[in-house]
Residue, then its C-alpha position, 0 to 999 in steps of 0.5 A: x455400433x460403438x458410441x464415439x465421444x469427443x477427445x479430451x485434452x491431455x492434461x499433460x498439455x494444458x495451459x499452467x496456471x501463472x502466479x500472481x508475479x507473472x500476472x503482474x505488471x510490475x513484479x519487481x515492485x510487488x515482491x518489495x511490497x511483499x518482501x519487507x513486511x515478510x522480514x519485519x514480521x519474521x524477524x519479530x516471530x522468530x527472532x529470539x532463535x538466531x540472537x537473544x539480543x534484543x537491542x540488535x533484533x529491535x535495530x533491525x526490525x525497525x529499520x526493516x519496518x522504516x524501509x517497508x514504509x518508504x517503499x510503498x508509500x514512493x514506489x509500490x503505489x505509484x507502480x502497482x495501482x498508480x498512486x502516491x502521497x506525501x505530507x510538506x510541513x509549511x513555513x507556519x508549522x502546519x502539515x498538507x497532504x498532496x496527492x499524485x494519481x495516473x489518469x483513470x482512462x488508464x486502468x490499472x492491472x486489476x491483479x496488482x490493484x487486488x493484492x496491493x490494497x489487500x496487504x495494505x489492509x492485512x499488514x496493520x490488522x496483523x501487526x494490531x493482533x500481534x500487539x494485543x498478544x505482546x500487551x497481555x503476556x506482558x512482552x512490553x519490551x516487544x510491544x514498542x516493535x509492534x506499536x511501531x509497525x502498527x503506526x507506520x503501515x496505517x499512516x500508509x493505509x490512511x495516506x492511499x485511502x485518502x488519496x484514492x478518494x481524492x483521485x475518484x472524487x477529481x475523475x467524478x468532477x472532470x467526467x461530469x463537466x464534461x457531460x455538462x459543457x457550460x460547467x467544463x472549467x469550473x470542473x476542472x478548475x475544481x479538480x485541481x485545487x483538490x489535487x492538495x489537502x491539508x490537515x495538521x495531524x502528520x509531520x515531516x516523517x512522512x514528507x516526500x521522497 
């Protein structure tokens, strides 16, 4: 008497595994997260084969570069992981950070948080090893690219960072007054004077909108 095994499924019928654009909630704002710094580093890699002007591939390239920056630091956080930042210049001179975040009982889709904060990561490393590389085959003339882009995409890093912790630290604050009743409004009070950061290191470059 033969031994009867179970039918496996086909193949041929089996679920295809989604991308990361299908998984998304917001695929559109994923891709400009994507896109632009794939032109800007495109554009430096392998620019030289489609002009040798170089005043024409620098224009280009930090334009790509300034519209990179404005698309994540005003629209990619805000949609991908419910974030954003800016800097004001007050009428004394002095510059304040102020950061906006999305209630945290709202979760983000963990798929758009992941590869947000990993190209954020990736895109100063990256563009940091190609300054390296530009500094000692002495290319000094490409190097001003890269410094750009090394300053603009970690002025991004440096604003989402400290943003996030101060959305963690305002939902700590709210999460344990709630638990503590008399210390309610003192909580919140607390997480809404730190809604507003100030320091005097960015200008206005990276003021809002």
């Amino acid at each position: 008497m033969s031994n009867l095994q179970p039918s496996q499924p086909s193949p041929a019928f089996a679920e295809p595994q989604q991308n990361m654009f299908q998984v998304s909630s917001h695929p559109l704002a994923l891709l400009f997260l994507i896109l632009f710094k794939g032109v800007a580093l495109t554009l430096y890699l392998l620019g030289n084969f489609f002009t040798s002007n170089f005043i024409l591939l620098f224009v280009v390239c930090v334009l790509t570069l300034a519209v990179d920056f404005w698309t994540v630091k005003n629209i990619s956080g805000r949609l991908l992981v419910g974030l954003r930042w800016w800097n004001e210049v007050r009428e004394d001179g002095t510059n304040e950070w102020i950061f906006e975040s999305r209630d945290q009982s709202v979760p983000n889709n963990s798929s758009d948080s992941r590869i947000f904060w990993t190209v954020l990561y990736a895109t100063p490393a990256i563009w940091s090893l190609l300054a390296i590389a530009a500094f000692f085959s002495l290319r000094l003339q490409w190097l001003l690219i890269v410094i750009i882009a090394v300053l603009l995409s970690s002025a991004n890093l440096i604003g989402y960072q400290r943003c996030d912790k101060d959305q963690k630290q305002r939902w700590n604050q709210l999460t344990g007054s709630s638990a503590n009743p008399a210390g309610f409004m003192s909580g919140m009070v607390s997480g809404l004077m730190n809604n507003a950061i100030a320091t005097g290191v960015v200008g206005r470059f990276f003021s809002r909108g």
